[in-house]
C-alpha positions in Angstrom: -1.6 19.7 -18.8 2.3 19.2 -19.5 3.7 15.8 -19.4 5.6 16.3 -16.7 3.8 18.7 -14.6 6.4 19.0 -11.5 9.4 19.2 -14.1 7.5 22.0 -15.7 6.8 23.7 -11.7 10.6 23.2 -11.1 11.6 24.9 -14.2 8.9 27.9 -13.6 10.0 28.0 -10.2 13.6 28.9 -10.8 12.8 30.8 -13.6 14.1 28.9 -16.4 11.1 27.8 -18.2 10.3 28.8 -21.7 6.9 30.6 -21.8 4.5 30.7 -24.7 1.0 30.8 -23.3 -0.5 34.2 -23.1 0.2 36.1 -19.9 2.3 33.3 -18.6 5.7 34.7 -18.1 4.1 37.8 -17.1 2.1 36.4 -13.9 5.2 34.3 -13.0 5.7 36.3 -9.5 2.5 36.4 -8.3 1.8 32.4 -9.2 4.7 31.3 -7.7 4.1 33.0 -4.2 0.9 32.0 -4.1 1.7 28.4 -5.0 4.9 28.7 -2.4 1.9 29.4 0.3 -0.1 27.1 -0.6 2.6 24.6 0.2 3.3 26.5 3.3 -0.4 26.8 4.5 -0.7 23.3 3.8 2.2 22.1 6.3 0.4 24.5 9.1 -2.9 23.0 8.4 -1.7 18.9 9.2 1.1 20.5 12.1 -2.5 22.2 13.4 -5.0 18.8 12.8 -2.3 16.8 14.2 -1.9 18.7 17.2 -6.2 18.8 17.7 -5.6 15.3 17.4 -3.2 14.9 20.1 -5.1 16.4 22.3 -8.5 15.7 22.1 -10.8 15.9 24.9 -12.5 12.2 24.5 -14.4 13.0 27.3 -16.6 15.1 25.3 -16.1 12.8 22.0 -19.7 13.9 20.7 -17.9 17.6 20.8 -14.6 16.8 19.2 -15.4 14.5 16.0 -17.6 17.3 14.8 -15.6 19.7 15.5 -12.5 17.5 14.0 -14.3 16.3 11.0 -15.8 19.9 10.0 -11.7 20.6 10.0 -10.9 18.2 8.1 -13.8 18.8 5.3 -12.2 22.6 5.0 -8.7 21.1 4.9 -9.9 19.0 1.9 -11.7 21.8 0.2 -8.6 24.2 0.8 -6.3 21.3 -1.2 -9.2 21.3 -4.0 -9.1 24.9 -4.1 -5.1 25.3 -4.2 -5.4 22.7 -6.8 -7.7 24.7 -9.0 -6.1 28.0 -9.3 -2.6 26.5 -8.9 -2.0 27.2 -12.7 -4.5 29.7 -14.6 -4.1 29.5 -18.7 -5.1 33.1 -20.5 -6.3 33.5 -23.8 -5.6 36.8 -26.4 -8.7 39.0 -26.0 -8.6 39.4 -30.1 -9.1 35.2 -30.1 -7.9 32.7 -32.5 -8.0 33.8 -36.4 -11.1 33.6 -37.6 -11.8 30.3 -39.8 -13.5 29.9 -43.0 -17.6 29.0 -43.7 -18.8 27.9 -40.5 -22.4 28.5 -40.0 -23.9 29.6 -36.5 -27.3 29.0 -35.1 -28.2 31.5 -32.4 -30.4 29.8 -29.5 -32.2 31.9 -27.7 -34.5 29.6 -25.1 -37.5 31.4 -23.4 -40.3 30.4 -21.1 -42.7 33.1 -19.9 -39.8 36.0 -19.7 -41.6 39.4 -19.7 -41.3 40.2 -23.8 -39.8 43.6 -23.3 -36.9 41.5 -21.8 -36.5 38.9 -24.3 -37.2 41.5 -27.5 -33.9 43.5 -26.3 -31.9 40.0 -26.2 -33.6 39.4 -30.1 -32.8 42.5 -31.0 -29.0 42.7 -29.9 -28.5 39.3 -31.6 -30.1 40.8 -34.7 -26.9 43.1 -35.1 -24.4 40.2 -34.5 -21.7 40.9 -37.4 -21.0 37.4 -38.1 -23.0 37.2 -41.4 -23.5 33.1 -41.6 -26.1 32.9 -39.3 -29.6 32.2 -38.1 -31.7 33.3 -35.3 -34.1 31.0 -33.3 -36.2 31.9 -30.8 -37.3 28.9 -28.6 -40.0 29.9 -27.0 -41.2 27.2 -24.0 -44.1 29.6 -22.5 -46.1 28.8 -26.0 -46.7 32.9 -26.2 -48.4 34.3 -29.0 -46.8 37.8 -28.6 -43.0 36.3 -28.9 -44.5 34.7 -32.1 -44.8 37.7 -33.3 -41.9 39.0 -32.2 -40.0 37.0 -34.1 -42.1 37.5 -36.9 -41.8 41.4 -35.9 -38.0 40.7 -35.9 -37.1 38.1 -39.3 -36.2 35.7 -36.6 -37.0 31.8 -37.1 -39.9 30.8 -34.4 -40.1 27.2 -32.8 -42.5 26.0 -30.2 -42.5 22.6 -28.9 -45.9 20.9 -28.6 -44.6 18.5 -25.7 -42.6 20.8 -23.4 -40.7 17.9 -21.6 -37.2 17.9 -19.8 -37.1 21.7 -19.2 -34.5 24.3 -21.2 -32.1 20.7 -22.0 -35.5 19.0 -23.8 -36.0 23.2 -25.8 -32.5 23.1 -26.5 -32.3 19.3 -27.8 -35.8 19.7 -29.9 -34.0 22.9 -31.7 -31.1 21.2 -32.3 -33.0 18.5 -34.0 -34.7 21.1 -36.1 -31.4 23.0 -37.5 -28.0 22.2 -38.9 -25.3 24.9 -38.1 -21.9 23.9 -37.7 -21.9 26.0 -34.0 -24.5 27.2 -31.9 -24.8 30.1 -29.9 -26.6 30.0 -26.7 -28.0 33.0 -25.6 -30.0 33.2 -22.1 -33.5 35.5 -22.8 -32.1 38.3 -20.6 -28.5 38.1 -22.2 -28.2 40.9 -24.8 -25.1 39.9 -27.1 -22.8 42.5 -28.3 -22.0 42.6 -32.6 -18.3 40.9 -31.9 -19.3 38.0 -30.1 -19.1 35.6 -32.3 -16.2 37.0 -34.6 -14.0 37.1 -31.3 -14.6 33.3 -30.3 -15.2 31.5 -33.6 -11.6 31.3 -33.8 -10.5 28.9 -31.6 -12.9 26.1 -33.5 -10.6 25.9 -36.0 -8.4 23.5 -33.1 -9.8 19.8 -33.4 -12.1 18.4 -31.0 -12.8 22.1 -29.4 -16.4 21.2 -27.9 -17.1 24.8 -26.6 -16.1 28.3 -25.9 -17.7 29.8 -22.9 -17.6 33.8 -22.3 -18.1 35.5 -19.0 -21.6 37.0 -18.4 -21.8 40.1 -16.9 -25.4 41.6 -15.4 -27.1 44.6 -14.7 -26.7 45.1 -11.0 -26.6 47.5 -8.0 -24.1 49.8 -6.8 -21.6 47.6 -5.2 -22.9 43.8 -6.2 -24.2 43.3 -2.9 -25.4 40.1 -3.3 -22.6 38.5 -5.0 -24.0 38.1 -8.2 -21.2 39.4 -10.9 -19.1 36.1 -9.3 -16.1 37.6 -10.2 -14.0 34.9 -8.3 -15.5 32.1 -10.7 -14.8 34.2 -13.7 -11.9 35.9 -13.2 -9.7 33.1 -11.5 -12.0 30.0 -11.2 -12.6 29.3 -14.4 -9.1 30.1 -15.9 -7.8 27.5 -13.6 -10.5 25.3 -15.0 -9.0 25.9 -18.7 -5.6 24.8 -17.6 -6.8 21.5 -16.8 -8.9 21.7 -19.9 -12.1 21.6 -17.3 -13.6 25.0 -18.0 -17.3 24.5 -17.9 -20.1 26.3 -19.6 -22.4 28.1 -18.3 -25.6 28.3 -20.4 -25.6 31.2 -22.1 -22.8 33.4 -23.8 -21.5 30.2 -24.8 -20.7 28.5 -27.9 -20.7 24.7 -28.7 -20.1 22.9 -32.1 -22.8 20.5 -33.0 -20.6 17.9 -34.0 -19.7 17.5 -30.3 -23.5 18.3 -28.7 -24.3 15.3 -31.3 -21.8 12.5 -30.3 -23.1 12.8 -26.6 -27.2 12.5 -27.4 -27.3 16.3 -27.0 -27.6 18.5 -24.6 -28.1 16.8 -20.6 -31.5 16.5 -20.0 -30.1 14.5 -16.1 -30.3 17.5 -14.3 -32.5 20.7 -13.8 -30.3 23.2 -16.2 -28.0 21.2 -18.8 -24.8 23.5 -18.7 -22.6 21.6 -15.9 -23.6 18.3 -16.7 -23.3 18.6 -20.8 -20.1 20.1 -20.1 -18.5 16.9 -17.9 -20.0 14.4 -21.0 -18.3 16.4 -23.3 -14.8 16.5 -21.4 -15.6 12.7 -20.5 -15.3 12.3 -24.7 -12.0 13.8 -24.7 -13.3 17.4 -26.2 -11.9 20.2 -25.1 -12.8 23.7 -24.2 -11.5 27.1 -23.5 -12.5 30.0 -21.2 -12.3 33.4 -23.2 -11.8 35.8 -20.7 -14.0 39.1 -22.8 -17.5 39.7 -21.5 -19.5 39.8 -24.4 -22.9 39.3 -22.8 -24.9 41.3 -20.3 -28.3 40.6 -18.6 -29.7 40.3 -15.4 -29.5 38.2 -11.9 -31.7 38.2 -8.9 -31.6 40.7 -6.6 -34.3 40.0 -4.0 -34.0 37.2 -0.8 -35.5 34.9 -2.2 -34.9 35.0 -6.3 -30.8 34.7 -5.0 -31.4 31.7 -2.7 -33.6 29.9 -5.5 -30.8 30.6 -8.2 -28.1 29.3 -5.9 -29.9 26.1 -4.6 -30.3 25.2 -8.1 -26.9 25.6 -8.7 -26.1 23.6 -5.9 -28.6 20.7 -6.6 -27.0 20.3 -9.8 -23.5 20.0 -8.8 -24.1 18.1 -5.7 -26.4 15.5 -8.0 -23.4 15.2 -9.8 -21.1 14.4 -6.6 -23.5 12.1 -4.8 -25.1 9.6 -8.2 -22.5 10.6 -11.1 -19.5 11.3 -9.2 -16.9 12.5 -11.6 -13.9 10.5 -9.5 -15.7 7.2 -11.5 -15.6 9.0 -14.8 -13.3 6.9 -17.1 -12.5 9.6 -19.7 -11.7 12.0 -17.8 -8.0 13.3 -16.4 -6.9 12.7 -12.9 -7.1 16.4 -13.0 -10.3 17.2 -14.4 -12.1 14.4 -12.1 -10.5 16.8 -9.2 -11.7 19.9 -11.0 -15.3 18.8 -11.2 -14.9 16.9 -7.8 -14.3 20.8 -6.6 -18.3 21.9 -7.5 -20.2 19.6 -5.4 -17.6 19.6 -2.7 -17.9 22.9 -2.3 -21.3 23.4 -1.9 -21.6 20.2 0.8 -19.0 21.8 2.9 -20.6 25.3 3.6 -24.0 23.7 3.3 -23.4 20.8 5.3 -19.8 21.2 7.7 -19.8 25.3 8.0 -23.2 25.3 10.2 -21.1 22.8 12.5 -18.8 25.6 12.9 -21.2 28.1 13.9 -23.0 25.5 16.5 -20.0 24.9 18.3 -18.5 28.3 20.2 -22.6 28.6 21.2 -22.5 25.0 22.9 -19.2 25.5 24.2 -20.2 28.9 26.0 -23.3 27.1 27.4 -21.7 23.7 28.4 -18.3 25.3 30.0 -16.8 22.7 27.5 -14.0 23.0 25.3 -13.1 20.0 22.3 -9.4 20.2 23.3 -7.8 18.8 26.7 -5.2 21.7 26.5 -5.4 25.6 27.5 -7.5 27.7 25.3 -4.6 29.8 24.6 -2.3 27.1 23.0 -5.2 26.8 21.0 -4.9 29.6 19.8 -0.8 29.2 18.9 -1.3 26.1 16.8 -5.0 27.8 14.6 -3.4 31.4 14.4 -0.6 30.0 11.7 -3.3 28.1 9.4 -5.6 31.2 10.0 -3.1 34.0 9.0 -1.4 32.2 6.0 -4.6 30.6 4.5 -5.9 34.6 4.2 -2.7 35.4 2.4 -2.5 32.1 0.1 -6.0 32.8 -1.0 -5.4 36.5 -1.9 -2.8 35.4 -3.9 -4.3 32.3 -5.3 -7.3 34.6 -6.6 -5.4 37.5 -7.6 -6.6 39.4 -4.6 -10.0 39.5 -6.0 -11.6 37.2 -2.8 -12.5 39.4 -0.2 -14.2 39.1 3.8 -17.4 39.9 1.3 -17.0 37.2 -0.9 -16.8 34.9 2.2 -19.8 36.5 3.7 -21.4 35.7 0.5 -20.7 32.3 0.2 -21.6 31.4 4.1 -24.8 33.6 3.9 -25.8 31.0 1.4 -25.5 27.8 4.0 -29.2 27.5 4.1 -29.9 27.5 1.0 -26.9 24.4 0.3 -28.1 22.9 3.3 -31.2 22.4 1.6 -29.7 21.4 -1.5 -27.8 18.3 -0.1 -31.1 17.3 1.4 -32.8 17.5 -2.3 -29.8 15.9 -3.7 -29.9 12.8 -2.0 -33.4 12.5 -2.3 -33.5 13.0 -6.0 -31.2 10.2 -7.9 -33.8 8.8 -10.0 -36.5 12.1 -10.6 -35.8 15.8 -10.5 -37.4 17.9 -7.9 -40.0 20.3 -9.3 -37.9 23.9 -10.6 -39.2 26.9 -12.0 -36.9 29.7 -14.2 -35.4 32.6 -12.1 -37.6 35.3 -12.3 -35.8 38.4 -14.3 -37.9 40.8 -11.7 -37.0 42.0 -8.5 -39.5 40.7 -6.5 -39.2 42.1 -2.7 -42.0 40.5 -0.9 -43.2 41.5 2.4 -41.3 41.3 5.6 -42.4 37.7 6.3 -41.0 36.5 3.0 -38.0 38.0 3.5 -37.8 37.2 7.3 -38.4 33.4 6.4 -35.3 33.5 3.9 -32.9 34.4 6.9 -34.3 32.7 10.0 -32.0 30.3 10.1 -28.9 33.0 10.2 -31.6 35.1 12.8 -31.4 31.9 15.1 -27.9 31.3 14.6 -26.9 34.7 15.2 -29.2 35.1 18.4 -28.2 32.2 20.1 -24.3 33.5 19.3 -25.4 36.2 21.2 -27.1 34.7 23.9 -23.7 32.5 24.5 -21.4 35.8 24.5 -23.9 36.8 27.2 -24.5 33.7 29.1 -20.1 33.5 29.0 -19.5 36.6 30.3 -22.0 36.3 32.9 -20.9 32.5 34.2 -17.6 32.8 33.4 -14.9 34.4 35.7 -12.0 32.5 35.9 -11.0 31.0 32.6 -10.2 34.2 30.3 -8.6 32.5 27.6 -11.9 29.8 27.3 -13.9 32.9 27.2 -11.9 34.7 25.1 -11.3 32.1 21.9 -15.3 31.2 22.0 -16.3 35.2 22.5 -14.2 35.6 19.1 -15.5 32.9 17.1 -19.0 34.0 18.5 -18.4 37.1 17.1 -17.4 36.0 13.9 -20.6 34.4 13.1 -22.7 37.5 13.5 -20.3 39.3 11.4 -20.3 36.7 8.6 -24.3 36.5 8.6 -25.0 40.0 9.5 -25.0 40.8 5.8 -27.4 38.0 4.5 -29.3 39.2 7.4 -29.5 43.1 6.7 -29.9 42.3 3.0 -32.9 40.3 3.6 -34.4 42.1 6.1 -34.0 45.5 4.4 -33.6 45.8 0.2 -33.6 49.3 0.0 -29.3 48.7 1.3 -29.3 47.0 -2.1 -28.9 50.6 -3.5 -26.8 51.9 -1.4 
């Protein structure tokens, strides 16, 4: 970050800043309205909490703090999230010149992957150009036929006889067996292409660079319906995160120098995958990282109910472990604004696990109780929220480079259940891990139960919305605007869950 961050705004602002970072000068316009908005959206969001404030119907107190609170977790997260993308740093897609006699070993961790799978990710690493380096397959399932693979293939082969602290303990026992200067990580599914490692070798020839992490791309269906190409965490979230020096790695496609895995003890072994949490010790150390913006990867994510829900609840465990027991705020080495940056992850995933279903509760009680949070007219209600609503839609379209969509949202919130869930395991996991198997790399539809189980809760939601749009119009006769405002929010709900719902319910509108 600049020494004098709001100087450096100032001068961008009006234009007269000198610009040497990559894409800088040339996103000027679009950074600077969405950073503009973000000011403005934030003055309606306190003019509009104020006002709920002010007129708070205490006579239904149980109503309003949940309702207030919920808006006030949102409010936070929306500061966290203009804080994250308020600056995004770009790198060259040719990379940093490529320095001298660095050696690579190429991790590739497995554990019971079908062998056709992890033979095409061997393979593809086979024909990496960079000529100084060595293949390793780690192979956790103890199979005989990757063994020979590897032989098959003039790969190295290690099996570990004590298969302890899951793919952190595989990576940690390789890296205690081998002695490149960098090592690639490489998922089992993740088939490399030749450049990878000539494009990002580069940028360890800066001091204390701890890490370069790629984007991984996947095999997936016509239109990504489940979310899975995150193109909002690739494309904007984690160039933000690089600003800050905060970009994180994510497993695989990534490359870290030894010298750095080594001063931390290796790779995390604290929670169920080691990416997010190695990644905070390393930037707690002072190390640095960088986000390289070329896909170089490809392999594949989840596409049925309940492979999607596992992948994201383990996601969500890990960062909200992180939040609730190792809190980055209490981090010493870290920035001011890398503690907000990792802050951001377990936030996140408490809000729409924990605050969003509040939201969706409250238009159903208010249709069945008559009640309403606010001691004001429904429709001035609607004057102070309409402001925050409209301009926080704009903001964020500018913020992410109009790449967050109503889908993305719909994503996110189809996902409550499954966060929900992982703030439960979270704070009942400080001291021992809860029990985690690998994604499968099959589509696995199950029958309608199975998939019926993984959206009952957004079933029941949406029915009881429904019941309440019923049960208002019904009962209702001579308050329009009360019916009105609750009838729209109602609606909303079904809309946002509809597509978890249809997507569970019915794969086959995966393809289409």
């Amino acid at each position: 970050m600049p020494q004098k961050p709001f100087k450096n705004w100032v001068d961008d602002l009006l234009g007269r800043k000198e610009y040497h970072r990559y894409l800088e000068k040339e996103t000027r316009t679009s950074r600077i309205q969405g950073q503009l908005l973000a000011i403005v959206n934030t003055g309606c969001a306190l003019f509009y909490l104020v006002w709920c404030l002010l007129h708070a119907n205490w006579s239904v107190w149980y109503f309003f703090v949940p309702f207030f609170v919920t808006e006030v977790a949102f409010f936070i997260l929306f500061i966290l999230w203009g804080h994250l993308l308020w600056n995004k740093r770009h790198h060259a897609p040719a990379g940093l010149e490529r320095p001298v006699d660095l050696s690579v070993d190429i991790f590739i961790p497995c554990c019971g992957e079908p062998l056709d799978i992890i033979e095409r990710t061997v393979t593809a690493a086979t024909h990496i150009s960079y000529q100084k380096k060595i293949i390793h397959i780690l192979d956790d399932g103890a199979q005989d036929s990757v063994r020979e693979l590897a032989e098959r293939l003039g790969v190295n082969y290690i099996r570990r006889e004590v298969r302890e602290n899951r793919k952190a303990g595989n990576l940690n026992h390789a890296l205690a067996l081998t002695s490149g200067d960098l090592i690639l990580a490489l998922d089992a599914d993740q088939v490399a292409a030749p450049e990878i490692i000539d494009r990002i070798i580069g940028y360890f020839s800066l001091p204390y660079m701890a890490f370069v992490q790629t984007p991984q791309t996947f095999e997936l269906p016509e239109n990504d319906p489940w979310g899975n190409s995150d193109e909002v965490f690739y494309k904007v979230m984690q160039p933000g995160k690089d600003y800050d020096n905060a970009a994180i790695s994510c497993g695989s496609g990534v490359m870290y120098r030894r010298k750095a895995l080594e001063e931390i003890g290796g790779f995390s072994t604290w929670n169920l995958v080691e990416d997010l949490h190695t990644s905070m010790n390393l930037h707690d150390r002072c190390w640095k990282s960088v986000f390289h913006e070329v896909p170089y990867t490809k392999g594949t994510a989840p596409v049925d109910p309940a492979g999607n829900l596992k992948q994201r609840w383990q996601w969500a465990t890990d960062s909200l472990r992180m939040f609730f027991w190792d809190n980055p705020l209490f981090r010493k080495g870290l920035t001011i604004y890398q503690k907000l940056q990792y802050f951001h992850f377990g936030y996140n995933y408490l809000v729409f696990g924990f605050f969003l279903p509040i939201f969706f509760v409250l238009p159903i009680w208010s249709l069945f109780t008559h009640q309403f949070m606010l001691d004001t007219p429904p429709w001035t209600y609607m004057l102070a929220r309409l402001p925050y609503f409209c301009v926080y839609i704009l903001t964020n379209q500018l913020l992410t480079d109009k790449i967050h969509s109503f889908k993305s949202f719909q994503v996110q919130a189809g996902l409550f259940g499954a966060y929900f869930d992982a703030v439960i395991t979270a704070l009942r996991t400080r001291n021992t891990l809860p029990d985690y198997t690998v994604t499968s790399k099959k589509a696995l539809q199950g029958n309608f139960l199975s998939r019926l189980y993984c959206c009952l809760p957004h079933i029941i939601i949406s029915c009881g919305a429904l019941a309440a749009v019923v049960y208002g119009i019904i009962t209702i006769k001579d308050d329009f605007w009360f019916l009105a405002v609750n009838l729209f929010w109602c609606a909303w709900i079904v809309v946002v869950l509809s597509r978890f719902i249809c997507l569970s319910l019915y794969p086959r509108l995966l393809m289409k």
